[in-house]
Each structure stands twice: as structure tokens, then as C-alpha cells.
TORDRENKE-826996 format. One record per residue (C-alpha): residue number from 1; residue in one letter; x, y, z. Coordinates in nm, 4 decimals, padded with zeros to 6 digits. Example, Ala and Ser with C-alpha at 12.3 -4.5 7.8 and 13.67 -1.06 7.14 Angstrom:
KOLDO    i  aa         u         v         w
KOLDO    1   A   01.2300  -00.4500   00.7800
KOLDO    2   S   01.3670  -00.1060   00.7140
% end
This chain:
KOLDO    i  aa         u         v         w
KOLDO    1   X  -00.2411  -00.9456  -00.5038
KOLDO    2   X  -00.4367  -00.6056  -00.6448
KOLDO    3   X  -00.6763  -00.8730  -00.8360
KOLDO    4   X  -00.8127  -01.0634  -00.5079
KOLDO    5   X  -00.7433  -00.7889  -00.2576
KOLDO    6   X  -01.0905  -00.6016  -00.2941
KOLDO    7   X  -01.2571  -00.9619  -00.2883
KOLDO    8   X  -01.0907  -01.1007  -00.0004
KOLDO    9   X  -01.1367  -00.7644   00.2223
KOLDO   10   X  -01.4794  -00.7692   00.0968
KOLDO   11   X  -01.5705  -01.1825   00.2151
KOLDO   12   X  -01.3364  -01.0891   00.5662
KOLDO   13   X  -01.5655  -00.7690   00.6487
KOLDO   14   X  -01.3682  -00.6390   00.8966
KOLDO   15   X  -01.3305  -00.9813   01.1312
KOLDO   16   X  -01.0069  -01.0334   01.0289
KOLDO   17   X  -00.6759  -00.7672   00.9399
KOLDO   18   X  -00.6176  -00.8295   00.5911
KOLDO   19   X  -00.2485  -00.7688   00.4897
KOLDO   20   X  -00.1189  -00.7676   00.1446
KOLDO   21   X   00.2220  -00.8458   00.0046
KOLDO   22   X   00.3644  -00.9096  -00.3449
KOLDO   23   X   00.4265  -00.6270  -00.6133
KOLDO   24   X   00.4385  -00.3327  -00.3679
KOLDO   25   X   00.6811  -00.1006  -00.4839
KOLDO   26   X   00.5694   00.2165  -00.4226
KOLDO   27   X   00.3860   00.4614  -00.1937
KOLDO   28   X   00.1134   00.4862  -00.4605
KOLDO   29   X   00.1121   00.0491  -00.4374
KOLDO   30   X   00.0303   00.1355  -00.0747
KOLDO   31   X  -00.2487   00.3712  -00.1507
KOLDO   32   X  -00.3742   00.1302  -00.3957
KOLDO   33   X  -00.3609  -00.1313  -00.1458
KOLDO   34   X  -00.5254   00.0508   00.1272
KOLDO   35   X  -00.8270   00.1828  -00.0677
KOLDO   36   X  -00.8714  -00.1857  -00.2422
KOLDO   37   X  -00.9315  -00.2865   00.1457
KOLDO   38   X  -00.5710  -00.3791   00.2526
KOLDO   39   X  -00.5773  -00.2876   00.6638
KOLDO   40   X  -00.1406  -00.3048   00.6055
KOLDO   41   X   00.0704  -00.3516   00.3897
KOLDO   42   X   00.4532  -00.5870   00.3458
KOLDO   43   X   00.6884  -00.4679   00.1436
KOLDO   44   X   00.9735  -00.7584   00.1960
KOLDO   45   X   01.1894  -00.8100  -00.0831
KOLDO   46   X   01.2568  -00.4303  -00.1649
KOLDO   47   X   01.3461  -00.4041   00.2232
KOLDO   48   X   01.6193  -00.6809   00.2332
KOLDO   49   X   01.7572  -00.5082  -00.0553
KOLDO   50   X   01.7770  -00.1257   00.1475
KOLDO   51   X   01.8788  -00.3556   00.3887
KOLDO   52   X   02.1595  -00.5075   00.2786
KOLDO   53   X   02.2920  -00.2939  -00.0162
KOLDO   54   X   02.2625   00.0221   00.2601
KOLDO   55   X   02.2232  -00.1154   00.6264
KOLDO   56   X   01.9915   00.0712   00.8453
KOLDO   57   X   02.0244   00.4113   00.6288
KOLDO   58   X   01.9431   00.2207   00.2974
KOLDO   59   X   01.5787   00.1022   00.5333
KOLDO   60   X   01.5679   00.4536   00.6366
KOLDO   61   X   01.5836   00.5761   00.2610
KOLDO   62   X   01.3372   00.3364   00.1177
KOLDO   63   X   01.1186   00.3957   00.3918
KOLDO   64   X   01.1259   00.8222   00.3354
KOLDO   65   X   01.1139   00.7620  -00.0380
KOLDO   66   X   00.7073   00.5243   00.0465
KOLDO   67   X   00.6426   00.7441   00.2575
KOLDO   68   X   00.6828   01.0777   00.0433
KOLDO   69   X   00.4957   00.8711  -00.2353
KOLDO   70   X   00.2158   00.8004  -00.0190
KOLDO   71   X   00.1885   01.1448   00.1247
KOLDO   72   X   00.2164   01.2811  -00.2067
KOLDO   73   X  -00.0868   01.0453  -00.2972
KOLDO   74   X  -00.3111   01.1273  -00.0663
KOLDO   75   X  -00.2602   01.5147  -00.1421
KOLDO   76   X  -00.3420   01.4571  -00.4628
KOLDO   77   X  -00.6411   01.2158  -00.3973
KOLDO   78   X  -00.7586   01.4173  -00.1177
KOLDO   79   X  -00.7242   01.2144   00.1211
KOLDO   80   X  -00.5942   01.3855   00.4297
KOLDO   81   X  -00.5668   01.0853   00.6578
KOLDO   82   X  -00.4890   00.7334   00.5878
KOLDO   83   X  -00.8284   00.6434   00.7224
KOLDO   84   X  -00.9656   00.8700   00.4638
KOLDO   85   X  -00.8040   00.6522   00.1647
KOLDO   86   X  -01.1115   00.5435  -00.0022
KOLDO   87   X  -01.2262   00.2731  -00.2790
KOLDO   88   X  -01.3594   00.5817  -00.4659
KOLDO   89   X  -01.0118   00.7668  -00.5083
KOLDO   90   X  -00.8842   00.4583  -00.7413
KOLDO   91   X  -00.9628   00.3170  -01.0691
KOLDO   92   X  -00.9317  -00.0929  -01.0570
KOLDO   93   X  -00.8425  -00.2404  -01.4185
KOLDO   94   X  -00.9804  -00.5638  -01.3075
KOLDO   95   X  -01.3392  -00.4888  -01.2415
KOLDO   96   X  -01.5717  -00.5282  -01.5436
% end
């Protein structure tokens, strides 16, 4: 999804939410996602696994443990807000 993300948010401008889902793991996948023009982000399959290897606390966990990630990613990007996540604060592989 990180490889048509910037693209699609780009050809969308803004008249559309564009969420993203597939190979978010992480609360630095979220960051990634939001500054590559994401306006949300799914994260599905790790869910049902919190879900049903830990019930509601195992969904409580995994959504602490993004959440830290992501907060720990914007300190270190500078980014003190999520609407202060920024294309400029990542490097994409895919852009030549």
C-alpha cells in the first residue's frame, strides 16, 4: 500500500478520506502512512489476533503498544500533533 498511497492521496486531493490497510504493523507504519497522505489508517489482521489470542485486554495491549510507537515517532520527527505529520519527516524508497 506505501507504493500507491502518496499517488492516490495525491489524484483524491482532499475530496475523498483516503484510508490505507495492508502491512501496518507498527506505530511508525502509521506515521508512515499518515505523512504519505493516508487521512486513517486499518490495522485488521494484527487486531483479530489481540483479539482473539487476548480478548479485549490483548486489543487494549496492541492498541497502547501503536500508540506508544506513534507517539514516540512524532517526538522524534517533531511532529507534535498528528496534523503536524508531514511528507517531509519521511524518506520514501520508492520515489526516484
Amino acid at each position: 500500500t506505501a507504493e500507491v498511497l502518496e499517488e492516490i492521496a495525491t489524484a483524491v486531493g482532499g475530496r475523498c478520506k483516503v484510508l490505507v490497510d495492508g502491512g501496518i504493523r507498527s506505530g511508525v507504519d502509521v506515521f508512515k502512512a499518515l505523512a504519505l497522505g493516508a487521512d486513517g489508517v486499518l490495522i485488521c489482521r494484527p487486531m483479530v489476533v489481540a483479539a482473539f489470542g487476548g480478548a479485549g485486554e490483548g486489543v487494549k495491549c496492541y492498541i497502547r503498544k501503536i500508540a506508544d510507537e506513534l507517539q514516540d515517532t512524532m517526538e522524534m520527527c517533531g511532529a507534535a500533533s498528528l496534523s503536524q505529520i508531514s511528507r517531509d519527516m519521511v524518506a520514501s524508497p520508492f520515489r526516484q
